[in-house]
C-alpha positions as CSV (number, residue, x, y, z in Angstrom):
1,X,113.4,124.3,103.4
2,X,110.7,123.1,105.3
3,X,110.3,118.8,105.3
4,X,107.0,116.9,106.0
5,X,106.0,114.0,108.1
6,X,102.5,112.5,106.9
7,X,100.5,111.4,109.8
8,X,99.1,108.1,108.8
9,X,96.1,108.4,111.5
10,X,94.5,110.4,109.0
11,X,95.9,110.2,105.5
12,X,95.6,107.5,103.3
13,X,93.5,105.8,106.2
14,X,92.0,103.4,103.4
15,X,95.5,101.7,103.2
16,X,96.9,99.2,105.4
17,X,99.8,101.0,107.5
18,X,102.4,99.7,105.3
19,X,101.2,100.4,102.0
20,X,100.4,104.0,104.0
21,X,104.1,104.3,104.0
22,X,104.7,103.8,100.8
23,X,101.8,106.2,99.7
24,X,104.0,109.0,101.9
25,X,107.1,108.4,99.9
26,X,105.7,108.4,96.8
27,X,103.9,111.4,97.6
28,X,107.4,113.3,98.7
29,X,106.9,113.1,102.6
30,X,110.0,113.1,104.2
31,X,109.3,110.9,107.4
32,X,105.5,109.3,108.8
33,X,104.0,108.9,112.3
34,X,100.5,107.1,113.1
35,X,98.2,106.7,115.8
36,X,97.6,103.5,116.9
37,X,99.4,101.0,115.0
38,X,99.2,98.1,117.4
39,X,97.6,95.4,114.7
40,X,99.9,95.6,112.1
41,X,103.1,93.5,113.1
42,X,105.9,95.2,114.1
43,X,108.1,93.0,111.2
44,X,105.9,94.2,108.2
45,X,106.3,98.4,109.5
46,X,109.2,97.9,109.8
47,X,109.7,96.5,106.4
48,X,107.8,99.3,104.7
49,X,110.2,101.9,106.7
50,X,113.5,100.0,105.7
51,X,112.0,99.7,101.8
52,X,111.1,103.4,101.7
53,X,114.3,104.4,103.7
54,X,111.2,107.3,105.9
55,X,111.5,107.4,109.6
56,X,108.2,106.7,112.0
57,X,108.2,110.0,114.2
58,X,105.9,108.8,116.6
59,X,102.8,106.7,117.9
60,X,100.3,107.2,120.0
61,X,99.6,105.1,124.1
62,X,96.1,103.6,123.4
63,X,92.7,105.6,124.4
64,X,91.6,102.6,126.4
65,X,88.0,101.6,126.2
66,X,87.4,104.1,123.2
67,X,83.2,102.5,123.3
68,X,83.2,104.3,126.9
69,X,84.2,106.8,125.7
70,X,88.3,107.0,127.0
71,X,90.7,109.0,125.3
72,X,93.5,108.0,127.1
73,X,94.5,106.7,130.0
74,X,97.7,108.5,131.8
75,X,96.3,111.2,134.1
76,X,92.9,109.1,135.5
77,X,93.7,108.1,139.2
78,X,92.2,105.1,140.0
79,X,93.3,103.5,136.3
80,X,97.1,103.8,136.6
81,X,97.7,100.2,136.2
82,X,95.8,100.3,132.7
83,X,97.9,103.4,131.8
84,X,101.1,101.7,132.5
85,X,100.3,98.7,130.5
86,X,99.1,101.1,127.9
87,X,102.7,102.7,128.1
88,X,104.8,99.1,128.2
89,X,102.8,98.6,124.8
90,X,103.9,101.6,123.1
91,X,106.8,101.6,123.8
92,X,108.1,98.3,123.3
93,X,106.3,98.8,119.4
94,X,108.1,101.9,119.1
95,X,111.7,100.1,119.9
96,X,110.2,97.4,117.7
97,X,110.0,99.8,114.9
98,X,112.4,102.6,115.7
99,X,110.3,105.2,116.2
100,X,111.7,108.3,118.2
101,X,108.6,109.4,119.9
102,X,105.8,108.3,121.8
103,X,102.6,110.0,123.2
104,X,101.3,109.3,126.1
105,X,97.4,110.3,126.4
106,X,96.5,112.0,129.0
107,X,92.7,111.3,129.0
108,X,89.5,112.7,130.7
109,X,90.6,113.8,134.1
110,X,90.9,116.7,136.5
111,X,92.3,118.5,139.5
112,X,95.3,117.8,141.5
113,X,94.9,113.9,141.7
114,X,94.7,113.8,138.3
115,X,98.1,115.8,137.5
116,X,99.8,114.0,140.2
117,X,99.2,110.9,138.4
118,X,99.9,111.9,135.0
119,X,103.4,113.2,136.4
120,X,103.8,109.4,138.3
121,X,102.9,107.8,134.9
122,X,104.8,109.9,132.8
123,X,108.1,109.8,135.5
124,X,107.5,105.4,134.9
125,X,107.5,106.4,130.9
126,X,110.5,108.3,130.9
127,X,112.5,105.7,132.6
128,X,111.2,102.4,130.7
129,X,111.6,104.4,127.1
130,X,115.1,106.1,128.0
131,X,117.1,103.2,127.5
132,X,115.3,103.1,123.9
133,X,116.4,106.7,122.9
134,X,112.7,107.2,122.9
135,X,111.3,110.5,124.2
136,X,107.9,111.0,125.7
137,X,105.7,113.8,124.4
138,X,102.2,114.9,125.9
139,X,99.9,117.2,123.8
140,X,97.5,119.8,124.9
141,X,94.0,119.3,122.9
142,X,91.3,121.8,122.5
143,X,87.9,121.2,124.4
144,X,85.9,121.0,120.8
145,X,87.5,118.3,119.7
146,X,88.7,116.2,123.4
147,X,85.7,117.6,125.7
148,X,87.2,116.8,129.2
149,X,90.8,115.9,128.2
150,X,93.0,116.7,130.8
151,X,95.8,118.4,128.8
152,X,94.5,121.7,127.7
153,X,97.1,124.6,127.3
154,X,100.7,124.9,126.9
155,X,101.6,126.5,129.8
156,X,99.9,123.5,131.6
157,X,102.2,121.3,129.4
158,X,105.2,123.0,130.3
159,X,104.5,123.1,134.0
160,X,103.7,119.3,133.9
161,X,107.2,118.4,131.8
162,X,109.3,120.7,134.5
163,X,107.5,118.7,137.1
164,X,108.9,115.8,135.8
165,X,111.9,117.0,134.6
166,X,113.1,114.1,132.6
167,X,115.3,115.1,129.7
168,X,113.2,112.8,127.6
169,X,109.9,114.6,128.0
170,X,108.8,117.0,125.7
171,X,106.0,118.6,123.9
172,X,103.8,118.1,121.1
173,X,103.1,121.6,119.9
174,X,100.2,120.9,117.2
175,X,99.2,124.6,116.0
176,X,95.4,123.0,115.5
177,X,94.9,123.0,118.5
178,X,96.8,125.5,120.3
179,X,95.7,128.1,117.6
180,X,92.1,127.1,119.1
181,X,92.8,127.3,122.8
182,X,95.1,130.0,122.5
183,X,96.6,131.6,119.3
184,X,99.7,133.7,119.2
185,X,101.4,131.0,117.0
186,X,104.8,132.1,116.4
187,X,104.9,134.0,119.9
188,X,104.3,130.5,121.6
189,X,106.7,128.6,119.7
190,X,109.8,130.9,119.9
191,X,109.0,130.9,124.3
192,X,108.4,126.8,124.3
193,X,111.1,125.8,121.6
194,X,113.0,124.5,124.6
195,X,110.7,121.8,125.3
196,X,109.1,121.1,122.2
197,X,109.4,117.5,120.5
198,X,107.4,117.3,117.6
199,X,105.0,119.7,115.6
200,X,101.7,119.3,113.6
201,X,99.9,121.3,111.2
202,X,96.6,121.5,109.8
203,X,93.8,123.7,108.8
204,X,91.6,125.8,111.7
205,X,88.8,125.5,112.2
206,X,88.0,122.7,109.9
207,X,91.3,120.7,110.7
208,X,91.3,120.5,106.6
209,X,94.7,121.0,104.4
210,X,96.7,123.4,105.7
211,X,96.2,125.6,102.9
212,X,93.2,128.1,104.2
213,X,91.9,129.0,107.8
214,X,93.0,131.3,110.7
215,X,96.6,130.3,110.0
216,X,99.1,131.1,107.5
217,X,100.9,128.2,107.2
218,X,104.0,130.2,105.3
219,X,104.5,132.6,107.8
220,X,104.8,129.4,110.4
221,X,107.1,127.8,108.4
222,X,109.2,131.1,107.9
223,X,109.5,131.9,111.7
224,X,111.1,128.2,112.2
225,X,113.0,128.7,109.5
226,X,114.3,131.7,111.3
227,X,114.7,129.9,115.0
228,X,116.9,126.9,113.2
229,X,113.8,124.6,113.6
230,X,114.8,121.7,110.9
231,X,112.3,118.7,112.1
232,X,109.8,117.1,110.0
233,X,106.6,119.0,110.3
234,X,103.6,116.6,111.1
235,X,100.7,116.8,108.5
236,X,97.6,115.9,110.7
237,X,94.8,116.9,108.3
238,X,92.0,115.7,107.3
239,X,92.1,115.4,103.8
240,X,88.6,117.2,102.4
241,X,88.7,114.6,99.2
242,X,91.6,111.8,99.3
243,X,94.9,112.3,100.6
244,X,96.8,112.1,97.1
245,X,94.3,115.3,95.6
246,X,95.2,117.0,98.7
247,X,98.8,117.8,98.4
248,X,99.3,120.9,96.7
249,X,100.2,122.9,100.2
250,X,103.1,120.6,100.4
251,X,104.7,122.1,97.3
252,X,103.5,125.4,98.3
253,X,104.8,125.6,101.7
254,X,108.5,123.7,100.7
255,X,108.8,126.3,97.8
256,X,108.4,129.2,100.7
């Protein structure tokens, strides 16, 4: 049976973190991850994980100057120091915490400097969240949604991770927005099952529940059924009219 983790970037966004938490167990999630959780202390997550007894799958590096327009820092040449610091932070929040997963943002960058970096930055994040048990995940996003990102297909992702080939680097396989960059689903998934990490659902195009749209969220859930996938699968929606009237696909998809 499929299990859930509710991304707390996008639901229940009204809520502090911690009380975002304990909207995802009540609501039947089986684990949470968030975005950027880096101004609510480490001590009162941390509570709201051990009270609810739900993991925190991942978090996001910071965008960086998100008024100028960064979205990340990790693959932009002449801003490595930044991205390091950016990486230090995250990580030390997610050992804080005991989250398994952090993702390092690329950001808006191109060409052959810019992958070189982004492997230099992500070779320094492997070895500083290793000791942890933390692995590193990168995660191709479509050009609608992160015009200019760096980090665009999967194949792109895959290259990069066997560039750096750290045991701890993997991928964030979000059918959003590979469904919108590339499609062929369940094709994709079975190749890359190797080096995926973590994956994320919602609604195409609208990036609503993942209840309608271009994808059939069963089927999905069927094929990873079939490959011996058992991971939480990350809900990163956007809820069309509250988070807690939104969750009739989560019956839907555990019932098969």
């Amino acid at each position: 049976m499929a299990t859930f983790s509710a991304n707390l970037g996008f639901l229940w966004r009204e809520l502090p973190l911690p009380d975002a938490i304990r909207a995802a167990r009540r609501a039947g999630f089986d684990a949470v991850e968030c975005h950027f959780p880096y101004e609510v202390s480490t001590e009162d997550v941390r509570a709201a994980l051990s009270e609810t007894g739900l993991a925190m799958l991942g978090i996001n590096t910071i965008r960086g100057r998100e008024a100028a327009g960064d979205n990340g820092l990790a693959a932009i040449p002449e801003r490595q120091e930044e991205a390091r610091a950016a990486i230090r932070q995250a990580v030390d929040y997610a050992a804080a915490i005991g989250a398994a997963n952090v993702h390092v943002m690329a950001g808006k960058a191109e060409g052959e400097a810019a992958r070189r970096t982004f492997v230099e930055n992500l070779l320094y994040a492997t070895e500083l969240a290793r000791p942890h048990g933390i692995t590193i995940l990168i995660e191709p996003l479509n050009h609608y949604d992160a015009p200019d990102y760096f980090l665009t297909t999967s194949a792109q992702a895959a290259e990069i991770i066997d560039a750096v080939g750290a045991t701890n680097l993997k991928l964030m396989f979000d059918c959003y927005h590979i469904q919108i960059m590339e499609g062929d689903l369940t094709r994709r998934i079975e190749a890359l099952m190797p080096v995926i990490g973590h994956i994320q659902i919602a609604a195409v195009p609208d990036r609503g529940e993942p209840d309608h749209g271009e994808v059939d969220y069963r089927h999905i859930v069927h094929s990873l059924d079939a490959m011996g996938y058992g991971r939480p699968l990350g809900a990163e929606y956007r809820p069309a009219a509250g988070t807690d009237a939104s969750l009739g696909w989560m019956t839907v998809l555990k019932s098969g």
